[in-house]
N, C-alpha and C positions, 0 to 999 in steps of 0.2 A: 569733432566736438560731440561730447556726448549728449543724450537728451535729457540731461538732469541741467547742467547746464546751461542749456540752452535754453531752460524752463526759468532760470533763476534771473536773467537775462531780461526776462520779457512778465518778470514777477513786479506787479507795479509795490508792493510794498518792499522788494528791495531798494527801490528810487528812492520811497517816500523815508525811510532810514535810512538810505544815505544825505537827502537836504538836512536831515535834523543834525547828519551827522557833522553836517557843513557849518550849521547853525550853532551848534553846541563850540564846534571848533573856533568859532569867532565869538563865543560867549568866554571859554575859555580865557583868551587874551584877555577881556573886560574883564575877567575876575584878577588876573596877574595884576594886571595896573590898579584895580582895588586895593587887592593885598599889599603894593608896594605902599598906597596912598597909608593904609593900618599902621604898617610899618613905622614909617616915621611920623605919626601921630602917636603910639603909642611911645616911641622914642622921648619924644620932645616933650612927650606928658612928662614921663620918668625921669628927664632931665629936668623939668619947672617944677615938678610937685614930689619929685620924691616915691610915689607910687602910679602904678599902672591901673590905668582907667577902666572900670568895669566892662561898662558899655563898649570899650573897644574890643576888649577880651572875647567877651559871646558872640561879638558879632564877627571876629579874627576868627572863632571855634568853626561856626557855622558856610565864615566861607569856605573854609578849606574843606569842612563835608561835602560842601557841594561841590568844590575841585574833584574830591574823587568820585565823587555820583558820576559827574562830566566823563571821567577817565573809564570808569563803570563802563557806560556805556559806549562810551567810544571803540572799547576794543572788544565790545562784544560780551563783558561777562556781566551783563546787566539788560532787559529789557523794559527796563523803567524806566521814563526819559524824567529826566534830572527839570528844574525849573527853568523855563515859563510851564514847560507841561504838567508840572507837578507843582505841590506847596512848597516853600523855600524851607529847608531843610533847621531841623532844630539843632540844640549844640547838643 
C-alpha cells in the first residue's frame, strides 16, 4: 500500500465526507418521494382546474436543482454540500 494511501485512510476529513455523503444519500430518497408527491399534485391540479399550479412549478424547478446539487456532490464534482449545509437552492 502506498503511503499516499494510507494518508487518505487516516485523513479524518475523508470520514467526515463520506457521513455527509451517507446523509445526502438518504436525503436523496426524501427528495424522490417529494418529487413523486409534486407529481401527482400537479396532475390532479391539471385535471380539476385545467392549468398547472404555480407554486407547484417552482418549487418542482427547485427540487430537482437540488437533486443535482445532491448528485454534484455525491460523485465528486462538486465540493459544495447541497442543503441542510447550504440555502435551499432557487429556481
Amino acid at each position: 500500500m502506498s503511503e499516499q494511501q494510507e494518508k487518505s485512510y487516516k485523513n479524518k476529513s475523508v470520514w467526515l465526507r463520506g457521513l455527509f455523503m451517507l446523509m445526502f444519500v438518504f436525503l436523496m430518497g426524501v427528495a424522490k418521494f417529494v418529487t413523486l408527491v409534486v407529481v401527482v399534485l400537479q396532475f390532479l391540479a391539471v385535471l380539476l382546474t385545467g392549468e398547472t399550479n404555480e407554486n407547484l412549478l417552482q418549487f418542482g424547478k427547485s427540487l430537482s436543482v437540488y437533486q443535482y446539487q445532491i448528485v454534484l456532490y455525491l460523485t465528486y464534482n462538486s465540493e459544495l454540500r447541497p442543503f441542510p449545509a447550504a440555502d435551499w437552492p432557487q429556481e
